[in-house]
BAVOMI-203839 format. One line per 8 residues: their letters; for each residue x, y, z of C-alpha. Coordinates in nm, 3 decimals, decimal comma. Example, Ala and Ser with C-alpha at 12.3 -4.5 7.8 and 13.67 -1.06 7.14 Angstrom:
residues 2
as	1,230 -0,450 0,780  1,367 -0,106 0,714
END
This chain:
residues 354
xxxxxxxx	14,957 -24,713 -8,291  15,082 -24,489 -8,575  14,731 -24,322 -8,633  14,850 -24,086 -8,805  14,561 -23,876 -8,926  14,404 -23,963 -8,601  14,328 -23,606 -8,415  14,059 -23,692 -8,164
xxxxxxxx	13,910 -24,014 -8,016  13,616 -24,077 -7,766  13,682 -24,411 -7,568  13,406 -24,599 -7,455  13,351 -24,641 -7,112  13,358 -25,019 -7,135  13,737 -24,982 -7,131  13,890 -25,073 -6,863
xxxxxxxx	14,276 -25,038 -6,978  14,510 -24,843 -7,258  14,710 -25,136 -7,401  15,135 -25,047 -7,443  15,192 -24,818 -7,763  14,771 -24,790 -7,830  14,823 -24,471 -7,947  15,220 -24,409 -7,978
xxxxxxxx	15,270 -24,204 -8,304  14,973 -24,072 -8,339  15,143 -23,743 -8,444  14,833 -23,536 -8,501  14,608 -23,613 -8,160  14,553 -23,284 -7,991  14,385 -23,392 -7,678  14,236 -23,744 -7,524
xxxxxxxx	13,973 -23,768 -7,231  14,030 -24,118 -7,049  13,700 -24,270 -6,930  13,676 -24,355 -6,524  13,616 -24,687 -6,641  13,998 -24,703 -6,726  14,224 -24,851 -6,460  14,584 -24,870 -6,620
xxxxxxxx	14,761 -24,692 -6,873  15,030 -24,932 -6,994  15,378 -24,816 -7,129  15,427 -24,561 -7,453  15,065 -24,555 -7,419  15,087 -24,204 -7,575  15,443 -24,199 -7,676  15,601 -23,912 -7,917
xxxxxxxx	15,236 -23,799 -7,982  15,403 -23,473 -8,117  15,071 -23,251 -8,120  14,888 -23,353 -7,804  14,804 -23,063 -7,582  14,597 -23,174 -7,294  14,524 -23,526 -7,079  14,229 -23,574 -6,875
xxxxxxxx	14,296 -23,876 -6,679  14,068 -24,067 -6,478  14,058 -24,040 -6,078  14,124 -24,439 -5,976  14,419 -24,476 -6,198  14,682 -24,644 -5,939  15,016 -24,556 -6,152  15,125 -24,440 -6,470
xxxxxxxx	15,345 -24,665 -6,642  15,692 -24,617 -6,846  15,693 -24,412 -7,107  15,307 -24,362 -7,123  15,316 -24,001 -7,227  15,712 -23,971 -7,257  15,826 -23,748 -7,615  15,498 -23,538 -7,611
xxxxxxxx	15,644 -23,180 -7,650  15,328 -22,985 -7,669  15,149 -23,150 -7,357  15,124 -22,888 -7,175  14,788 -22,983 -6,946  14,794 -23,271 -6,713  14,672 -23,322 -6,358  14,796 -23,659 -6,182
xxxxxxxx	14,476 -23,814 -6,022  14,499 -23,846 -5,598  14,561 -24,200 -5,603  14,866 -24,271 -5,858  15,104 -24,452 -5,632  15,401 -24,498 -5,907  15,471 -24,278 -6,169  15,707 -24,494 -6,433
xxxxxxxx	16,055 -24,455 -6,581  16,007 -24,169 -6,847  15,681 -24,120 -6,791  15,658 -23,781 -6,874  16,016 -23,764 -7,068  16,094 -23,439 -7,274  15,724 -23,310 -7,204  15,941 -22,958 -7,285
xxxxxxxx	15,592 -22,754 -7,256  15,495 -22,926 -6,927  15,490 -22,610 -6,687  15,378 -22,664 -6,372  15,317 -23,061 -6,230  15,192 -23,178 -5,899  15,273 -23,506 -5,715  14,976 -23,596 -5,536
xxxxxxxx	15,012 -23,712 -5,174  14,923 -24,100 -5,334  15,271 -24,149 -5,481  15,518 -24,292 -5,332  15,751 -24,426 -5,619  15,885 -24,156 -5,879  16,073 -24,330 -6,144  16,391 -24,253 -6,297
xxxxxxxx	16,378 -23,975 -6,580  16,029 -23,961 -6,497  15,991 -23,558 -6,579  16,361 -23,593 -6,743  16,435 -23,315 -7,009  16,097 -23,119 -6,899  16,273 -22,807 -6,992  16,000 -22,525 -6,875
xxxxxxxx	15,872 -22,714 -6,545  15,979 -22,447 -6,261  15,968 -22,571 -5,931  15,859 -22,928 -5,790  15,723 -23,027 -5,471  15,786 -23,396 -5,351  15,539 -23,510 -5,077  15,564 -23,681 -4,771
xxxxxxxx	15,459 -24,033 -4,943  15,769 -24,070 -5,152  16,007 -24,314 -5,065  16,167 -24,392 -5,371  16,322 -24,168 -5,618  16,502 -24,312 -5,939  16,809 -24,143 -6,120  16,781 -23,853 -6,308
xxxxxxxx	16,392 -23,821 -6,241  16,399 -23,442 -6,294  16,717 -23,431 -6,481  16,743 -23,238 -6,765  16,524 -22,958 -6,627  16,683 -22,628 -6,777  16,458 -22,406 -6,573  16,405 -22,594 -6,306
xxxxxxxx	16,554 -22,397 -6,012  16,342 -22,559 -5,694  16,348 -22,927 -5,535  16,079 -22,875 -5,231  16,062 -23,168 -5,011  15,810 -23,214 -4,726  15,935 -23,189 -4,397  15,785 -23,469 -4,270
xxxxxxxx	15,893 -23,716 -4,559  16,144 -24,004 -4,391  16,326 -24,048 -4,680  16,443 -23,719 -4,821  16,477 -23,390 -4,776  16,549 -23,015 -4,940  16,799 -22,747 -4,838  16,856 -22,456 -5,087
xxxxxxxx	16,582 -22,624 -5,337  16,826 -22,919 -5,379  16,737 -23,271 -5,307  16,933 -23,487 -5,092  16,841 -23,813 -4,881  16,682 -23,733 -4,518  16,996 -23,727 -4,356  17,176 -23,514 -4,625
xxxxxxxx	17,456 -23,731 -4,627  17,364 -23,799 -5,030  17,279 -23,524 -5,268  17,037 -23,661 -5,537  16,951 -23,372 -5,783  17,085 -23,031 -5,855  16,861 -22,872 -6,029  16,981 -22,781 -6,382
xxxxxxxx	16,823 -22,418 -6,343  17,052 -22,330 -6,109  17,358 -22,169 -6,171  17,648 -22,008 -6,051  17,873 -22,125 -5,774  17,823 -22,392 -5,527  18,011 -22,554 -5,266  17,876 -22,869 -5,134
xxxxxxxx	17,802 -22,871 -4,753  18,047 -23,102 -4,517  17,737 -23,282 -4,425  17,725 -23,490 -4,778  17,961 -23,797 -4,759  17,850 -23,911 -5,155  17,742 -23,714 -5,498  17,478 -23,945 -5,644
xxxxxxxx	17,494 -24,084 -5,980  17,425 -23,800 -6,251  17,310 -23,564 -5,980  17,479 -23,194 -6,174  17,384 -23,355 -6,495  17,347 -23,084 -6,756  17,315 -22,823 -6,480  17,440 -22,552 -6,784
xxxxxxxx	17,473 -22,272 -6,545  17,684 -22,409 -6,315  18,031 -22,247 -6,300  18,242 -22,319 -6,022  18,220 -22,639 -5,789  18,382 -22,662 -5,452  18,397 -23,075 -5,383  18,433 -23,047 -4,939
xxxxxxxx	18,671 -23,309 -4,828  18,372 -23,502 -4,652  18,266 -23,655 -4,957  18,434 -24,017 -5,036  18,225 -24,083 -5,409  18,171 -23,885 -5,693  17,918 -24,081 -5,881  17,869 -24,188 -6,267
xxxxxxxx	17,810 -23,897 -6,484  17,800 -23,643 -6,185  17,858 -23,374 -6,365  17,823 -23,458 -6,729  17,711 -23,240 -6,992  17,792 -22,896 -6,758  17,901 -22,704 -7,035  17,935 -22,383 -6,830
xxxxxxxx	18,169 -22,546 -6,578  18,500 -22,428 -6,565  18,639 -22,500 -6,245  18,582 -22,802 -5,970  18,808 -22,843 -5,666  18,778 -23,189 -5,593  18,815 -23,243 -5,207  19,095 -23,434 -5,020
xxxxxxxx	18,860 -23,754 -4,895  18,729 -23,848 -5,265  18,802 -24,190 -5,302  18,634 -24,273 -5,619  18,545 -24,080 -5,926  18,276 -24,284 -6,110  18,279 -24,353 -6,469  18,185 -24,087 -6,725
xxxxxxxx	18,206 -23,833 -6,443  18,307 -23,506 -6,589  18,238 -23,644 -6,937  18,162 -23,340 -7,218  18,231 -23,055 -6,949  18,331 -22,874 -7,243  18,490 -22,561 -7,049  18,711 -22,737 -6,777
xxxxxxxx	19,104 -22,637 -6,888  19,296 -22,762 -6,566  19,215 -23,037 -6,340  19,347 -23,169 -5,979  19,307 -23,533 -5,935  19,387 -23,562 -5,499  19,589 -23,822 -5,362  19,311 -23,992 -5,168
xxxxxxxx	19,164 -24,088 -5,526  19,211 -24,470 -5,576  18,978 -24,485 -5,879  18,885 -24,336 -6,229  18,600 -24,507 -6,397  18,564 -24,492 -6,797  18,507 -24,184 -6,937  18,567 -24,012 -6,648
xxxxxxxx	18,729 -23,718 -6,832  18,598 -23,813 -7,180  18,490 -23,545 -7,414  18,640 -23,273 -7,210  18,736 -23,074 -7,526  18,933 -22,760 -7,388  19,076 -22,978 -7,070  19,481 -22,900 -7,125
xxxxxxxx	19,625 -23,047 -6,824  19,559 -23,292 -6,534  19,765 -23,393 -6,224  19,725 -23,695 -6,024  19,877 -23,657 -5,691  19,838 -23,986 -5,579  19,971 -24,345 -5,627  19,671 -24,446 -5,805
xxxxxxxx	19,688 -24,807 -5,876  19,442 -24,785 -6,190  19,349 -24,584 -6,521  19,042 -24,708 -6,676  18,986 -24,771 -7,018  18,906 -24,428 -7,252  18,940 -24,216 -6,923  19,031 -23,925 -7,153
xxxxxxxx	18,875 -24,030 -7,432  18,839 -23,754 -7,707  19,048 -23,438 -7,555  19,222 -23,336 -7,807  19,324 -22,977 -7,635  19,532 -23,206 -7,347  19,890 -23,156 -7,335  19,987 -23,256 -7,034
xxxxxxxx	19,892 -23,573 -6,739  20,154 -23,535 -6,467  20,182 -23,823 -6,208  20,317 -23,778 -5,873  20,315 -24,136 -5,816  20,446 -24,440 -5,948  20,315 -24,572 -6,272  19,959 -24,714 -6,258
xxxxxxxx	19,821 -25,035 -6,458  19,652 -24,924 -6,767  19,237 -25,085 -6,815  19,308 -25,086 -7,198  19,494 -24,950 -7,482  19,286 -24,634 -7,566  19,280 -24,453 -7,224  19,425 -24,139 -7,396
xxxxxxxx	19,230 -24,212 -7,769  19,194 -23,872 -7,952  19,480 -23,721 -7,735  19,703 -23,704 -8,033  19,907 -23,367 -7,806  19,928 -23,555 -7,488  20,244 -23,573 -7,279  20,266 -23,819 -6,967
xxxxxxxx	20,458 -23,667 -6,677  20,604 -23,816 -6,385  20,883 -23,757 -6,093  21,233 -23,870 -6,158  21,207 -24,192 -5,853  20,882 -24,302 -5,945  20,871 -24,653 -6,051  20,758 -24,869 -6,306
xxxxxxxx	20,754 -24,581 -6,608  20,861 -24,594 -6,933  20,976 -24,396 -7,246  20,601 -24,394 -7,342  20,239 -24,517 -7,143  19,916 -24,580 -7,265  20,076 -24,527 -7,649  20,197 -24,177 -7,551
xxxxxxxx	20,579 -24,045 -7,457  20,676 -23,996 -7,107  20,864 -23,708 -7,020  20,996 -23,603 -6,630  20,798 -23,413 -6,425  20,960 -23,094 -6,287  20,681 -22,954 -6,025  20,840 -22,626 -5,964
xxxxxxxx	20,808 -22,535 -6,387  20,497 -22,781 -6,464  20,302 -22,736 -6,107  19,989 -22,821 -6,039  19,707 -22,549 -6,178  19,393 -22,604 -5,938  19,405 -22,668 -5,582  19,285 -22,981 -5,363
xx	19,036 -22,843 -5,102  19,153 -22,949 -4,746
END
């Protein structure tokens, strides 16, 4: 670890393993040829080895562990051997020159941000082995524009080059090289956790009223986003949501929505107004945490209980709205001043899909 000056090894074929962090930090290795004596390549085997180019790994390797070759930006040459069954958490983590990859029909576990922030990779083809898929495992992609799924696989599937469970009732992964518009398909009943993150073309997003969840940081970090129509069944938007959608000015919260996680808004730097429709019974903690360009939160229902006393931190401009017979209000909420809510001069400014 921290071989520096180190820029090329041969490993004896007596080895039978790569120990964690053997040769993490070695900023100045170029390229390593793994004996077929080796049978496991622990964790941050090779991590942040800034200059490595090119991996030769051996054919009866059976998985690659966390962060074995995870902060390598130049490695740009890797085949996974038929055989890998698991490839770790961060395995190949903000490999940004990694350009083409292929899963071998071995694996059947892909862990989460496993090719994460592998900003020239293209297209990816998930075979029929795979059963398990962790968060975020191609998240991060900027170019990635293709999620190919298998037919045959029984626990996922493809439509449009997005992934979604087999029964498309979940959709896992956007990916972040697509742009545009999209509406989501009245088939999907739940938005998985981070599943738009940092998808940086993405413009305009059409929520259908099938879907009941909106998961934790859905759509984070979508800094091209400027308009989402949440649909009429969403029950719960998950924490950290819409967090740092830096282009969002007007949002429309439905009245089916019983729940706002932390953060769910956070960060949202040009977001000017928000109305709640609904008698939600909660506001989380730093829901609109850091939005300094928000003005106005109108309520249509009665005042909801407050998670803590920064849910509107950094919204020094903030005015809380609400109808003249709603209950339980005061002259101020959450440490900023109530005012009533006149719809027909202070209406709503984006529509709830039906």
């Amino acid at each position: 670890m921290g071989c520096t000056n180190l820029t090329g090894i041969t490993i004896p074929p007596t080895v039978t393993s790569i120990q964690p962090f053997a040769f993490a930090h070695c900023y100045n290795l170029t390229e390593i040829t793994i004996p077929e004596s080796v049978t496991s390549v622990e964790d941050h085997s090779f991590y942040y080895c800034v200059r490595l180019g090119t991996v030769n790994l051996p054919h009866w390797l059976p998985f690659i562990a966390d962060w074995a070759f995870a902060a390598c930006p130049r490695l740009k040459n890797i085949t996974i051997p038929n055989g890998v069954e698991h490839i770790g958490t961060s395995a190949f983590y903000s490999c940004h020159s990694l350009t083409n990859i292929i899963v071998p029909a071995s694996v059947t576990s892909i862990g989460s941000v496993a090719f994460g922030d592998c900003h020239h990779l293209t297209d990816v083809v998930i075979p029929t082995s795979v059963n398990h898929i962790g968060k975020m495992a191609f998240g991060g992609c900027f170019n990635l524009k293709t999620i190919t799924v298998e037919p045959a696989n029984k626990s996922f599937s493809s439509a449009d080059g997005i992934l979604f469970d087999k029964s498309q009732t979940v959709l896992i992964q956007f990916p972040a090289g697509k742009g545009g518009d999209y509406s989501i398909s009245n088939s999907v009943s739940r938005i998985g956790d981070n599943a738009f993150y940092a998808c940086n073309r993405l413009t305009n997003v059409t929520i259908s009223s099938t879907v009941t969840a909106v998961g934790e940081g859905t759509f984070a970090n979508c800094l091209a986003l400027t308009n989402v129509t949440i649909g009429s069944g969403v029950v719960d938007i998950g924490s950290g949501a819409f967090s740092e959608c830096k282009r969002l000015t007007n949002m429309t919260v439905p009245s089916s929505v019983n729940r706002m996680g932390e953060l769910a808004f956070s960060f949202c730097e040009n977001l000017k107004s928000v109305t709640i429709l609904g008698n939600i019974p909660r506001i989380e903690n730093l829901t609109f945490n850091s939005c300094p360009a928000l003005t106005g939160v109108c309520f249509k229902g009665n005042a909801p209980a407050l998670g803590g006393k920064e849910v509107f931190r950094d919204c020094d401009s903030v005015t809380i709205y609400h109808l003249p017979n709603a209950t339980g209000w005061s002259n101020t909420f959450g440490g900023r001043p109530t005012a009533i809510w006149n719809p027909q001069t202070n209406a709503p400014t984006a529509g709830v899909h039906q």
